[in-house]
N, C-alpha and C positions, 0 to 999 in steps of 0.2 A: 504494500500500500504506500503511497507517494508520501511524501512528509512533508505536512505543511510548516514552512518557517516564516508565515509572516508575522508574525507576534513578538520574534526574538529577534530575526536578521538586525533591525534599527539599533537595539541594545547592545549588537557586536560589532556595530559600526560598517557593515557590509554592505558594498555597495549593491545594487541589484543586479550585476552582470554577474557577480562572486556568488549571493544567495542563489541565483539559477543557476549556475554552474555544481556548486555546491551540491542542492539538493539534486541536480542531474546524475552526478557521480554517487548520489548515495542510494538513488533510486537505481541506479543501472548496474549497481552491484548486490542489490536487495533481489532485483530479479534477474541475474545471470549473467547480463548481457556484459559486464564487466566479471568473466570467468577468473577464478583460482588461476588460472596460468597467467592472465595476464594483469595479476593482483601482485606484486611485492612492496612492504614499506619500506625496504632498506633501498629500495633503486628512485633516481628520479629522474632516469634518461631515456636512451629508446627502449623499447621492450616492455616487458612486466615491468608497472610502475606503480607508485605509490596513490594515496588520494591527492597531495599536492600536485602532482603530475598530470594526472588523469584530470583533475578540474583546470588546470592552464591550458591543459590541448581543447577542452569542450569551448572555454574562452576565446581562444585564438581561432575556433571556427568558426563561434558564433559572433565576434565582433574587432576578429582581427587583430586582437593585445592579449597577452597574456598580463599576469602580476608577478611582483617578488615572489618567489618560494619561500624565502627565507623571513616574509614579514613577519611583524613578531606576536599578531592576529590569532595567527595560524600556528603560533612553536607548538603549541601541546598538541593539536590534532595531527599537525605533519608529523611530530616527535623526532626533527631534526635538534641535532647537536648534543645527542645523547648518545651513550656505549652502543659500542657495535654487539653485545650481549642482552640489548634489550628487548625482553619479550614479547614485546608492540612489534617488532619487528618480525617476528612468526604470523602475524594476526592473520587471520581468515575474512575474505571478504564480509559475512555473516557480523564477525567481533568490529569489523570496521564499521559496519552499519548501525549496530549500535553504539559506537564510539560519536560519529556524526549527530544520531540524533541525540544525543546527550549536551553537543556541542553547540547544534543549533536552539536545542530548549533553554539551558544551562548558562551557555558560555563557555563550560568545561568539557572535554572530550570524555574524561572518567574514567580512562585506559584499564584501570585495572578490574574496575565493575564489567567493562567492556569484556576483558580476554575472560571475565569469569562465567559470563552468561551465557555464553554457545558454545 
């Protein structure tokens, strides 16, 4: 089921090409269409990529710009510039989906509520 973030996105300061992006990649990993193979957090390049990845490519199709990766919006859901041992880095498309809507409701992604609940 799609996830609506209009009620949160203005409280995280997101612009609305980011909110639809956002929810885009969390919808299209909720049903498949962003498959386990092409699911990794630890990459942010070509190939299996992360959510930060996966939402700047939906960006750059739908309006031409991507955004920083590394803004500091997004540290806890990309969960860059943390160990290469961490276990957000295992996550399952499913653990990411609930990381997203935690993130969109919240503000916080909840990583570790996240890997516990799938």
């Amino acid at each position: 089921m799609p996830f609506d973030a209009t009620p949160s996105y203005a409280l995280l300061n997101l612009t609305d090409a980011e909110r639809d992006a956002l929810t885009h990649v969390r919808d299209a990993l909720a049903s498949g269409w962003i498959s386990p193979q092409d699911f990794d957090m630890r990459r942010y390049g070509s190939g299996p990529c992360c959510i930060g990845k996966h939402m700047q490519k939906i960006m750059y199709d739908r309006c031409g710009s991507g955004f920083d990766l590394m803004d500091s919006r997004f540290a806890e859901l990309f969960h860059f510039c943390q160990t290469g041992d961490s276990l957000v880095y295992a996550a399952t498309p499913a653990q990411a989906v609930v990381a997203i809507d935690s993130f969109l409701a919240t503000g916080r992604p909840h990583w570790a509520r996240a890997l516990a609940s799938v």
